[in-house]
N, C-alpha and C positions, 0 to 999 in steps of 0.2 A: 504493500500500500504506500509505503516512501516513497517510489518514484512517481505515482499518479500525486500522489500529493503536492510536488514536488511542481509538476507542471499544471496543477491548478493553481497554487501559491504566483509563478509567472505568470499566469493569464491573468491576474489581477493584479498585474505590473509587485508583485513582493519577489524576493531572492530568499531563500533556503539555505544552510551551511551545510556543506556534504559531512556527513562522518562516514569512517570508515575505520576499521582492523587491519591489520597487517596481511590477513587473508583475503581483505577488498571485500568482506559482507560489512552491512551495517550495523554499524554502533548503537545500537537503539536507547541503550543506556544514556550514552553520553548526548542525547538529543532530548532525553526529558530532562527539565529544570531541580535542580537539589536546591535546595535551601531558598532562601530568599530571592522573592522576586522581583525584579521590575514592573511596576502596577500598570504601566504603557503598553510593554511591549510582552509582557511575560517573561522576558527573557532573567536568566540568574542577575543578579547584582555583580556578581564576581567577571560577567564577561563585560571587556570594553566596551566602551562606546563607537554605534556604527560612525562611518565617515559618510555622510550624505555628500558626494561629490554634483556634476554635472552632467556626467556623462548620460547622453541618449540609447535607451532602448528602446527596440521593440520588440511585437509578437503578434501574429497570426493566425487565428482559428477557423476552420472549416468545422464545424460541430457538425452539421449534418447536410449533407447532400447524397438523396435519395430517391430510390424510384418507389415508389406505391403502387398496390393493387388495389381497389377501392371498389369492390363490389363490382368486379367487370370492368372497369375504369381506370387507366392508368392514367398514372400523373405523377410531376415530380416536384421537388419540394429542395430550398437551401436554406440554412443558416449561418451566419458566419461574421465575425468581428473581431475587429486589431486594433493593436493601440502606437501609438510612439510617443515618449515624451521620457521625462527624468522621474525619479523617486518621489516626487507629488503630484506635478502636473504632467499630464498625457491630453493628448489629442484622440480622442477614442470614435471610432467609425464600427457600424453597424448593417448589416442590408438580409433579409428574407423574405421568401417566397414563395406560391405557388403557382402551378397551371398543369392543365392536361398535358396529355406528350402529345397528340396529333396536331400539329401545325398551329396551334393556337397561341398566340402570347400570354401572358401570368395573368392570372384573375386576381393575385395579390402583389402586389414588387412594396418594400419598405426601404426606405433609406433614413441612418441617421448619424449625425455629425457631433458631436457632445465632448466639453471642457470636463475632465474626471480629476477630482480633485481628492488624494490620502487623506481621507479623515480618521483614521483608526489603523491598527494592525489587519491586511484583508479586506479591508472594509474602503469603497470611495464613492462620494457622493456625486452627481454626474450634473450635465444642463444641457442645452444646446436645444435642435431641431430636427424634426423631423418630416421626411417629404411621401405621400404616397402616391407612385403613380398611377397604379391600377386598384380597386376599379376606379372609372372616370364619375364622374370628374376627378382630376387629380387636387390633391389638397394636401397644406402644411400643417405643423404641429409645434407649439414650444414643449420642451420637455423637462423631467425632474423627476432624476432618477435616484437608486442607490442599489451598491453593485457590490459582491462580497461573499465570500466563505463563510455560512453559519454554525452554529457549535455541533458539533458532529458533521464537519464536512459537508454538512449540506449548500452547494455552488443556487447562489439567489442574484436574481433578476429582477428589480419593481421598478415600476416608470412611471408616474402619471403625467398623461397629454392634456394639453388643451390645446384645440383645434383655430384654424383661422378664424371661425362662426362662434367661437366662443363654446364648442363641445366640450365636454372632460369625459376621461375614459382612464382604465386602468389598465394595467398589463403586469401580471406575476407570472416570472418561468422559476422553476425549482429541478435541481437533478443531481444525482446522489452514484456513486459511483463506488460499485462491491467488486473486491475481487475476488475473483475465483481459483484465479492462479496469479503469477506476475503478467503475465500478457491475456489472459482472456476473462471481460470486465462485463461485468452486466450493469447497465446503466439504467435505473429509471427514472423517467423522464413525467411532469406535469407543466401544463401551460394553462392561468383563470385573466378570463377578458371581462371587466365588465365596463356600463357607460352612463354617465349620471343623467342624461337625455334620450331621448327619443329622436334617433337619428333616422328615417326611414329611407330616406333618400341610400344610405348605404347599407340598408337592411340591417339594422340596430333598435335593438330598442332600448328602454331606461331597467338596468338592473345589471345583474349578471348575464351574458351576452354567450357565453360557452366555454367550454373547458377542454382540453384537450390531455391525453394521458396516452402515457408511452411506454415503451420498455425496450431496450436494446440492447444484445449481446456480440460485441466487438472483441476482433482477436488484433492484438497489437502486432505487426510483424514487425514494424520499426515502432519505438514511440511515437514519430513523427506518421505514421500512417496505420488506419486501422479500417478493414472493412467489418460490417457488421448487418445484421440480419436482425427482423424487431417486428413487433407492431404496435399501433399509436389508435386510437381510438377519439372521436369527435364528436361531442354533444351541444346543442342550443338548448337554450333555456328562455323561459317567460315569451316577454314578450317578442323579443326576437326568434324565437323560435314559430310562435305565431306567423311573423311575417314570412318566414320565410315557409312557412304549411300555405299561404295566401299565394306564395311565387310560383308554388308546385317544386322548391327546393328539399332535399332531404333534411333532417335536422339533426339526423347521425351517423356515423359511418364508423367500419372498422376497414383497417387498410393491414396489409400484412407489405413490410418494409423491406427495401437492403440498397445499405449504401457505403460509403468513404467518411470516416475523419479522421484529417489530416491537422498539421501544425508544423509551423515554425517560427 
């Protein structure tokens, strides 16, 4: 679990101190805290202080880019975001999607551009914008996020938008990551939308909006690359669910998955 750990700590822009034994397993001892701690960081009292230099990183996730079955239905699906910046501030970019595979373009495309700022160990508080092009009409969003590793590893995603028109709407993604062995991980996955308006023009209505729930089991062959095989299930609720029984749309689906994520 050290090294998945290890490259989730990175994807929220944090560094990790490797330990190791003279046989190159790890130290797990020497990575929990003895005695007294640092109330900031957790870290022991006894080790230095870090050097927050200058220097720019980055990182690059492809979490999910997959094909789906959808009840007879294919269609494919991405998620993905990177950041660059130093040890507080980062430039953090975002973009996901869907659409059929037959010659259609996305029925959903998101982009988003956000100043992510280390408030905590793990933890950053995000801002910026976001743009959606499809469906049309295409429309902007300011955003206010917070982004972070929760206590048991649990990798959290909250956003709330408010729209050009003055909409607001939420976005929770949550996903937890077991392993099985060092390379093969079962990941479950949950995504909750909801919107404080009745947006119907975009087939929304005022409440919880739908939830989405997942599960995937990827084999690592590099860290940097993993394919995986899953299924993700999709439900509407309330009122939005209504509308979209009015559209003659479904309002649930089970999709059985398999795709690529990659990183660097």
């Amino acid at each position: 679990m050290t090294a998945t750990i290890g490259v989730a700590a990175f994807a929220l822009g944090m560094t990790l101190p490797a330990y190791a034994t003279s046989d190159g397993k790890a130290d797990l001892d020497s990575v929990i805290p003895k005695g007294p701690a640092d109330p900031n960081s957790g870290a022991p009292l006894a080790w230095k202080k870090p050097i927050h230099d200058q220097q720019m990183h980055k990182f690059f996730l492809v979490d999910r880019l997959e094909y789906g079955d959808v009840e007879g239905t294919n269609n494919y699906l991405w998620d993905a975001q990177g950041w660059i910046g130093g040890d507080y501030n980062k430039l953090w970019l975002k973009t996901e999607g869907e659409g059929p595979m037959r010659g259609r373009s996305p029925e959903d495309t998101e982009f988003q551009a956000l100043y992510n700022r280390t408030i905590a160990p793990f933890w950053s508080a995000q801002a910026g914008v976001r743009y959606d092009v499809n469906p049309n009409p295409d429309r902007g969003f300011a955003v206010l996020g917070l982004q972070g590793l929760a206590p048991y590893w649990f990798e959290s995603d909250t956003a709330l938008f408010v729209s050009e028109d003055g909409d607001v709407s939420f976005r929770g993604e949550f996903e937890y990551e077991l392993l099985l062995t060092q390379r093969l991980i079962l990941q479950p996955r949950a995504e909750i939308n909801a919107s404080a308006q009745d947006v119907p023009e975009y087939g929304l209505g005022q409440g919880l909006n739908n939830t989405e729930m997942g599960i995937r089991l990827r084999y690592e062959i590099k860290r940097e690359f993993a394919p995986y095989i899953g299924v993700r299930w999709e439900q509407t609720y309330g009122e939005t669910k209504d509308i979209a029984q009015a559209e003659g749309e479904e309002t649930s689906s089970t999709a059985f998955v398999v795709g690529i994520r990659a990183w660097y």
